[in-house]
C-alpha positions in Angstrom: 0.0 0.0 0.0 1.6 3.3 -0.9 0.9 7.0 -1.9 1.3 9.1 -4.7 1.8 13.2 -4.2 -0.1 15.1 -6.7 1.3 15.7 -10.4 1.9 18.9 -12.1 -1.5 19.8 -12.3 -3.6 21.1 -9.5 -5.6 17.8 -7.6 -8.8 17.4 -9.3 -9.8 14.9 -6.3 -8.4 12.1 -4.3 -8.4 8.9 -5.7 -7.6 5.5 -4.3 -6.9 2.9 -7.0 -7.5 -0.3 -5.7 -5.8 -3.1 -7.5 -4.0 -6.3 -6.9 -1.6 -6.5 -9.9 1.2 -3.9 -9.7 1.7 -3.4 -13.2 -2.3 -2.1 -14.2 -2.2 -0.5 -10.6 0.9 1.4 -11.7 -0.6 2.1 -15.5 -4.2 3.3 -13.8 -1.7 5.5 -11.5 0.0 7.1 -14.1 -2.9 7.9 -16.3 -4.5 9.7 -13.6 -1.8 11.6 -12.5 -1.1 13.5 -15.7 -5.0 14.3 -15.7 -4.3 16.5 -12.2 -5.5 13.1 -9.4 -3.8 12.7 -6.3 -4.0 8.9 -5.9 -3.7 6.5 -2.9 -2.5 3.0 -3.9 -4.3 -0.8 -2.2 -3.8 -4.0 -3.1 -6.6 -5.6 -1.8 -10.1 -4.5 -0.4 -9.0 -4.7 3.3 -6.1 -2.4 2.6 -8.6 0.1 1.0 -11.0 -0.1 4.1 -8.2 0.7 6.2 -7.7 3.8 4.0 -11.0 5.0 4.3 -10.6 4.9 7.7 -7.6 7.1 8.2 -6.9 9.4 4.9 -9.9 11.4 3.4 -10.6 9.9 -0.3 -13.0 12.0 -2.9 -13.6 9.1 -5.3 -12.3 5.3 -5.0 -11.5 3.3 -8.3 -11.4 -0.5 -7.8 -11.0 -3.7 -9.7 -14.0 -5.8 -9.6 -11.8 -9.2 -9.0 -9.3 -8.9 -6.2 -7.6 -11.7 -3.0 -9.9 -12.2 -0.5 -12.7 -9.7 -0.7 -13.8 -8.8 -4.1 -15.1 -5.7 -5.7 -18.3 -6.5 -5.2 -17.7 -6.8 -1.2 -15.8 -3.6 -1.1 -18.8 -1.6 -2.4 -21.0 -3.0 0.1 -18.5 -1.7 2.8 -18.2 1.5 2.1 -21.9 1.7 1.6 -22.5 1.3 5.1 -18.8 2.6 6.4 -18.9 5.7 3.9 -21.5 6.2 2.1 -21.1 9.3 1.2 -17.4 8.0 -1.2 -18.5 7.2 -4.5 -17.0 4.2 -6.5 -16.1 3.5 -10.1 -15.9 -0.1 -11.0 -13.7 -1.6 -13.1 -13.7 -5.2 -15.0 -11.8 -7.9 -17.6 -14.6 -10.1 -17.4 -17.9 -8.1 -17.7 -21.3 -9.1 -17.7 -24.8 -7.4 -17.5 -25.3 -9.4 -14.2 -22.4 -8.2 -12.3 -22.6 -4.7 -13.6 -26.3 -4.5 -12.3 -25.7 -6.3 -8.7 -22.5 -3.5 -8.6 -24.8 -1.0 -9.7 -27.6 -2.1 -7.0 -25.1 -2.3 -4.3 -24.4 1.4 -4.8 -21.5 1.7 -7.3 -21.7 5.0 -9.3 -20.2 3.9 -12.3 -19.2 0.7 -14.2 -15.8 0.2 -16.9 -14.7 -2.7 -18.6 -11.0 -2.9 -18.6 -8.7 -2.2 -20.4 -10.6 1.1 -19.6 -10.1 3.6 -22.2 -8.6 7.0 -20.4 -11.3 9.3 -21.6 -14.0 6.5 -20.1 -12.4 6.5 -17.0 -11.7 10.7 -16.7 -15.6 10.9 -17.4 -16.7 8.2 -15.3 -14.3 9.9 -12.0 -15.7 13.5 -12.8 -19.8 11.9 -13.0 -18.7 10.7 -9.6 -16.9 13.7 -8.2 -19.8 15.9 -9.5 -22.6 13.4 -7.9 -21.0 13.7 -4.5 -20.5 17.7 -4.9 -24.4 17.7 -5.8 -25.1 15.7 -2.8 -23.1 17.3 -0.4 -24.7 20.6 -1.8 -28.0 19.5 -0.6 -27.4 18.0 2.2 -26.3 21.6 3.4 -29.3 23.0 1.7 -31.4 20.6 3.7 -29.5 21.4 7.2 -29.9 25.2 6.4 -33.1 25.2 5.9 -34.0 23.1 9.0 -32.2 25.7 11.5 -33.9 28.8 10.1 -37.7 29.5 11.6 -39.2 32.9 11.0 -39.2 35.4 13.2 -42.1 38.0 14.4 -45.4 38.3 15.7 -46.9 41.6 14.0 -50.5 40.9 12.2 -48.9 41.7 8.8 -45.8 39.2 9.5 -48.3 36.4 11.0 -50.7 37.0 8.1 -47.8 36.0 5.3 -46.6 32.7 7.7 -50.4 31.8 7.7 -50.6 32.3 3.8 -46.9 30.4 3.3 -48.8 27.7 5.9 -51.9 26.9 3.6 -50.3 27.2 0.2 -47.5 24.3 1.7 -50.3 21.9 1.6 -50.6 22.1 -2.5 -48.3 21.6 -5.2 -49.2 24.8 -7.1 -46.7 27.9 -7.8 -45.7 30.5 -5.4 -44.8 33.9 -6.1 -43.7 35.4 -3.0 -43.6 39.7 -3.8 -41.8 42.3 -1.6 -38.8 44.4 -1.2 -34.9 43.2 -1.0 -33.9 41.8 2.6 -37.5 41.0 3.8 -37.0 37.2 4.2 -38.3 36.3 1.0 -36.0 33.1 1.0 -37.1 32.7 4.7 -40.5 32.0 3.6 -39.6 29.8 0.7 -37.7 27.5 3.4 -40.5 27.0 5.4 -42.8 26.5 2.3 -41.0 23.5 1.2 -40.3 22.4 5.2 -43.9 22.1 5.8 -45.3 20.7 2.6 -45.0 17.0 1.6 -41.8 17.7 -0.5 -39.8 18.1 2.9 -37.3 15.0 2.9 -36.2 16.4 -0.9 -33.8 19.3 -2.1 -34.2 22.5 -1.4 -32.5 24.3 -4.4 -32.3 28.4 -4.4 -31.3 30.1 -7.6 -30.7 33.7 -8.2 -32.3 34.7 -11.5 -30.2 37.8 -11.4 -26.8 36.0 -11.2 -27.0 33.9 -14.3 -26.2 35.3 -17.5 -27.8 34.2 -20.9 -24.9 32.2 -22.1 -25.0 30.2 -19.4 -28.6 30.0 -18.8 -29.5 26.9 -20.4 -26.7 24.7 -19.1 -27.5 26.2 -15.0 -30.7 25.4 -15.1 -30.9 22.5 -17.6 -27.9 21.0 -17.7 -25.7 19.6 -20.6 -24.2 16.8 -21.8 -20.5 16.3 -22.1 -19.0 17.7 -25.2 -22.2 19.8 -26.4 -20.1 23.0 -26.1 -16.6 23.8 -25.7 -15.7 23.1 -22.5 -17.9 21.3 -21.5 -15.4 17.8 -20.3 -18.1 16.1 -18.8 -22.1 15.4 -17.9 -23.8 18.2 -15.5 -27.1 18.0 -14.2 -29.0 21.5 -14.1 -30.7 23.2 -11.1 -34.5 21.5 -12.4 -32.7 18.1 -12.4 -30.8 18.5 -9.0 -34.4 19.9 -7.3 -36.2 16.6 -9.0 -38.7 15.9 -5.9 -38.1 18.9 -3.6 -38.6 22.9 -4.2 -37.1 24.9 -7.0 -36.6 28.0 -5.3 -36.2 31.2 -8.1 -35.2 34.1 -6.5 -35.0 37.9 -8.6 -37.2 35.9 -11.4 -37.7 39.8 -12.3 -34.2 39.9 -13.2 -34.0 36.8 -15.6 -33.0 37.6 -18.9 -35.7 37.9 -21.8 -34.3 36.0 -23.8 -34.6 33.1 -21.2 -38.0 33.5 -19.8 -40.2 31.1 -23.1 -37.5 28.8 -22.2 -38.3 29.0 -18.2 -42.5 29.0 -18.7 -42.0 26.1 -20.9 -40.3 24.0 -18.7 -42.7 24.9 -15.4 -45.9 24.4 -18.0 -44.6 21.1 -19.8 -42.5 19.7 -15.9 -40.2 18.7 -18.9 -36.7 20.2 -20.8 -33.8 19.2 -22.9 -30.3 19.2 -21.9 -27.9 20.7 -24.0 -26.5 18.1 -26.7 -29.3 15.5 -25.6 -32.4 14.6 -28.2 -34.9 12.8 -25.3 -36.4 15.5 -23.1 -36.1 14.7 -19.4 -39.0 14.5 -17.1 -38.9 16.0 -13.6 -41.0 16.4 -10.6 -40.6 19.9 -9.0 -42.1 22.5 -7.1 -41.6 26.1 -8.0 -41.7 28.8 -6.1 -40.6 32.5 -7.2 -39.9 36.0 -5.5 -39.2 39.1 -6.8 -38.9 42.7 -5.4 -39.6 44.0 -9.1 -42.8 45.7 -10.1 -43.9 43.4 -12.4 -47.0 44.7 -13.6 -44.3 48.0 -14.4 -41.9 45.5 -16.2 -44.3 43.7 -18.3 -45.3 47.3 -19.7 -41.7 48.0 -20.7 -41.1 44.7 -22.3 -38.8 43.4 -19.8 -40.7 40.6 -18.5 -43.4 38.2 -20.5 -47.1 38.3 -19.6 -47.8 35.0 -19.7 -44.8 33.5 -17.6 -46.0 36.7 -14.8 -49.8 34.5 -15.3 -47.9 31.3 -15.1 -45.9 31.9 -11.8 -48.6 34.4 -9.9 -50.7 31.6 -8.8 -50.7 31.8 -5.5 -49.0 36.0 -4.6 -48.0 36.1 -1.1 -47.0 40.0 -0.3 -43.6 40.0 2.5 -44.2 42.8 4.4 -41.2 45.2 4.8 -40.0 45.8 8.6 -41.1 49.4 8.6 -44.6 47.8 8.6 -43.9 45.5 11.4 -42.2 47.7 13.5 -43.4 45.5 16.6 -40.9 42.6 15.5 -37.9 44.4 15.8 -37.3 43.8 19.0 -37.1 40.3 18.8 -35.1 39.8 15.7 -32.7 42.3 17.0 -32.0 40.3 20.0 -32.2 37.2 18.2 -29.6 38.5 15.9 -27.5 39.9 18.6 -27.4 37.0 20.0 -26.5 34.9 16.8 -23.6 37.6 16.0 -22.0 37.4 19.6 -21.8 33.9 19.3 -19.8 33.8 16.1 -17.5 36.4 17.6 -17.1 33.8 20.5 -19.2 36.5 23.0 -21.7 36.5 25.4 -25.1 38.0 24.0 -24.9 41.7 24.7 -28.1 43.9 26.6 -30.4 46.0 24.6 -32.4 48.5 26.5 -35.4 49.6 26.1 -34.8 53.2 25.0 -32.3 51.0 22.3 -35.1 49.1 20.8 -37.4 52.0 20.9 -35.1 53.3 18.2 -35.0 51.1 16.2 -38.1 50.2 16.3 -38.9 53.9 14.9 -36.6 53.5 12.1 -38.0 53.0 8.4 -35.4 50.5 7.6 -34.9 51.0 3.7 -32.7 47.8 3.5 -35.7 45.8 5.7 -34.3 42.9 7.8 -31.1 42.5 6.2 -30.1 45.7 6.9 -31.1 45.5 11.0 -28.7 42.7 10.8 -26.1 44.3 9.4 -26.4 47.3 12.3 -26.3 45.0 15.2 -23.3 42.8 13.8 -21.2 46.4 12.7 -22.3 47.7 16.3 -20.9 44.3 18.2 -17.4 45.0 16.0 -16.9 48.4 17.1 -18.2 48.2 20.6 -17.1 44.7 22.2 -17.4 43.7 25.5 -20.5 45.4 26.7 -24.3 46.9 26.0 -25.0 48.2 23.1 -26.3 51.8 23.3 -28.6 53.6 21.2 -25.6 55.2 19.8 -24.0 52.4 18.9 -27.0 50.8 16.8 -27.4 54.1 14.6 -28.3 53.1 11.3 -26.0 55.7 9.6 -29.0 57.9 11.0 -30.6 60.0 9.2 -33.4 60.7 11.1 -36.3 59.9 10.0 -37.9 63.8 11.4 -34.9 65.5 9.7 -34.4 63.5 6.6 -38.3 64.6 6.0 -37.5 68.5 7.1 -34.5 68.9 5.1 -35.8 67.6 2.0 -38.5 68.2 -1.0 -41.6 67.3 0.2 -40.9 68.1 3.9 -42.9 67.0 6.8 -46.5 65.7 7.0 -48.8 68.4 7.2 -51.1 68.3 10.3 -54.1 67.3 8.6 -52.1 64.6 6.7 -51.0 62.0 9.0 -52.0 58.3 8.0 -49.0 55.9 8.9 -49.3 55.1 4.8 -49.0 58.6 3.6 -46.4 59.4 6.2 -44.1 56.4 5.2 -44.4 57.8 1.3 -43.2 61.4 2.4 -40.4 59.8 4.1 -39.5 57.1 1.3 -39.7 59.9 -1.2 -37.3 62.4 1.1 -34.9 59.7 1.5 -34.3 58.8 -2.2 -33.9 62.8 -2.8 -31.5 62.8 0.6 -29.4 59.7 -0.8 -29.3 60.4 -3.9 -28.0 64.4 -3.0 -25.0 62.6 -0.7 -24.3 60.2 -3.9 -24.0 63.1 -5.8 -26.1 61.7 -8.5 -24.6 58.6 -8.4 -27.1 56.0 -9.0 -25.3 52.6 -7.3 -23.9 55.0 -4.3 -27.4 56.0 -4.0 -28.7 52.8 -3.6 -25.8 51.5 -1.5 -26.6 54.3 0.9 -30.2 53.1 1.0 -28.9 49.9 1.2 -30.8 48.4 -1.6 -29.9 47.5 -5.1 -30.2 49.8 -7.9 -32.8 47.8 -9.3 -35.0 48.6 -6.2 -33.6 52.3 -6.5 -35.5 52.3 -10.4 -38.6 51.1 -8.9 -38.5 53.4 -5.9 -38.2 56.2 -8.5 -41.0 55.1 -10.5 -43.5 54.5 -7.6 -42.5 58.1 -6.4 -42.9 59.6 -9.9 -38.9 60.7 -9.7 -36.6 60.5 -12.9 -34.1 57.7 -11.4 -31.0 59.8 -13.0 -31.7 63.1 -11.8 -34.4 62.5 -9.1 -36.2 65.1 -10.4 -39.6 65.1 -11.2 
């Protein structure tokens, strides 16, 4: 039993060859080495379990026939020692028999020897991938299980019951509110409560995806269909077969993209790149977006019929200025969460500290409370945090409104709905006078995107470059 160290190429994964004659143990070896593998050598299947047991291994390649233990055995150990190692197979004397019992017994892929070096890259990157793919949503699952929703305001409450009643169905969600309101929150707890809960959870950010990429994320290709494409990868419908497809900013997807997308959720069926037979899945959907939709479709930016397609069932997140009553607890929730990264004890909040940030309008919604109490527990270790310490960058909320266009409510105008338009309007003025007339520093002193600064504009009846009316 020896080891190799790595080639000249960067490790594509560790892989232990497991082989009893020297001479194709050495030839297996060498091929892989000049395609980038670390390998670990065995002779025999007990020298490979004792391996497993002390060296981490990605992939393990093994001969089907070996002394003692054969092939066969050694797949049905790590099954239950390691399941989570995938092994590639490898034969002189195949038959459909034993490459179905190997198969059965958990083996990810099957080669007749002598095994032609392409085969075998292929074969060891369809494994590599498979476990990457699992491990991804294995995490997905564990993330999803530790998060529970936060608040008790009628406007918070009346979203969780919506998310509740709409888990027991199979039919699309389209989950609509501003950036950092817990959009993905909700989708979690969608899929954890409906009958989909033991498959993946797969989130994809329709903004992040350009269009030459689009159909081989989300669809998947075969190897060789395009350049550079060296091996088989399953797409983001395929990887959530079962579970939740989770499309986040489907505002933001490209034109171009959309048919392709409503087909797919209309027909439960696509084609990978460089494949003929269209594969079949079984997958939830559920969409969010903090676009005006309605806005977009008028401006040609997003199709009417995938916006009929995907607004079955609309569930409106309510931003935090309209659940001011749940501040409190998220804040020391988050406090809390914070300190205990940074290896602290949870710090006090006082009243008169959550009474300001409860009156704060919080432009950037939940993820930007967060962002205040971790900054705060930076700068100021080792003790309460004051109202001082939390200040959002503060404009306050009075002042921002009496220093701007628009300036306060008058007396005889002061609903909570038209008080909280005064102030969103003076604010983007405000911002966008600091960013001097910088769009992104405009929205980054808002802390939203500039997508939400566009849409702000528009609802306010301002000209997003000059802010002008």
């Amino acid at each position: 039993m020896s080891a190799t160290g790595p080639g000249k190429l960067p490790s594509r994964g560790r892989v232990l060859v497991v082989e009893d004659e020297a001479y194709v143990r050495d030839s297996l070896t060498e091929i892989l080495r000049e395609r980038g593998y670390e390998i670990v050598e065995a002779g025999t299947a007990g020298d490979a379990v004792r391996v497993l047991a002390h060296a981490p291994i990605d992939v393990v390649l093994t001969d089907f026939r070996l002394p003692g233990a054969d092939g066969l055995a050694l797949v049905k150990q790590i099954q239950s020692t390691s399941p989570e190692v995938p092994v590639v197979v490898l034969t002189g004397q195949g038959t459909i028999a034993s490459a179905v019992e190997c198969l059965k017994s958990g083996a990810s892929d099957y080669l007749l020897k002598p095994a032609d070096p392409e085969a075998l890259e292929v074969a060891l990157e369809r494994a590599l991938a498979g476990r990457a793919l699992r491990r991804e949503v294995q995490y997905l699952r564990a993330a999803g299980r530790e998060v529970e929703p936060l608040g008790q305001s009628p406007a918070w409450r009346r979203a969780l019951e919506m998310i509740d009643a709409a888990a027991a169905s199979d039919s699309i969600v389209l989950l609509r509110g501003e950036s950092g309101t817990g959009k993905d929150l909700l989708a979690r707890r969608l899929h954890q409560k409906s009958r989909r809960a033991a498959g993946p959870y797969i989130r994809v950010n329709g903004a992040a995806v350009p269009l030459e990429l689009w159909e081989s994320e989300f669809f998947g290709h075969r190897r060789g269909s395009f350049t550079g494409a060296s091996a088989d990868r399953e797409g983001w419908f395929q990887l959530a077969h079962r579970g939740t497809l989770f499309l986040d900013e489907v505002g933001a997807m490209p034109p171009a993209a959309q048919p392709k997308l409503l087909r797919a959720i209309q027909d439960g069926e696509f084609h990978r790149l460089g494949e003929q037979q269209p594969t079949r899945v079984d997958v939830r959907i559920v969409a969010a977006t903090n676009a005006d939709l309605e806005s977009e479709i008028k401006d040609g930016r997003f199709r009417a019929d995938l916006y009929y397609r995907l607004n079955v069932l609309p569930i409106r997140v309510p931003p935090l200025r309209e659940r001011p009553e749940d501040v409190a607890v998220l804040a020391r929730a988050f406090a809390a969460d914070v300190a205990a990264r940074l290896g602290r004890p949870a710090p006090d909040l006082d009243e008169e500290t959550l009474a300001r940030l409860a009156s704060y309008p919080w432009p950037g919604n939940v993820r930007e409370l967060r962002s205040v109490i971790e900054r705060a527990l930076i700068l100021h270790p080792g003790r309460g945090l004051a109202a001082l310490d939390l200040a959002p960058e503060p404009v306050a909320p009075s002042s921002a409104a009496d220093s701007a266009p628009g300036g306060p409510p008058a007396p005889d105008d002061l609903t909570l709905r038209e008080s909280l338009n005064r102030l969103e309007r003076s604010l983007l003025v405000e911002a966008h006078r600091r960013a001097h007339g910088v769009r992104r520093e405009a929205a980054r002193l808002l802390g939203i995107d500039a997508r939400n600064l566009a849409y702000y504009c528009r609802k306010h009846g301002l000209d997003p470059d000059t802010l002008a009316e």
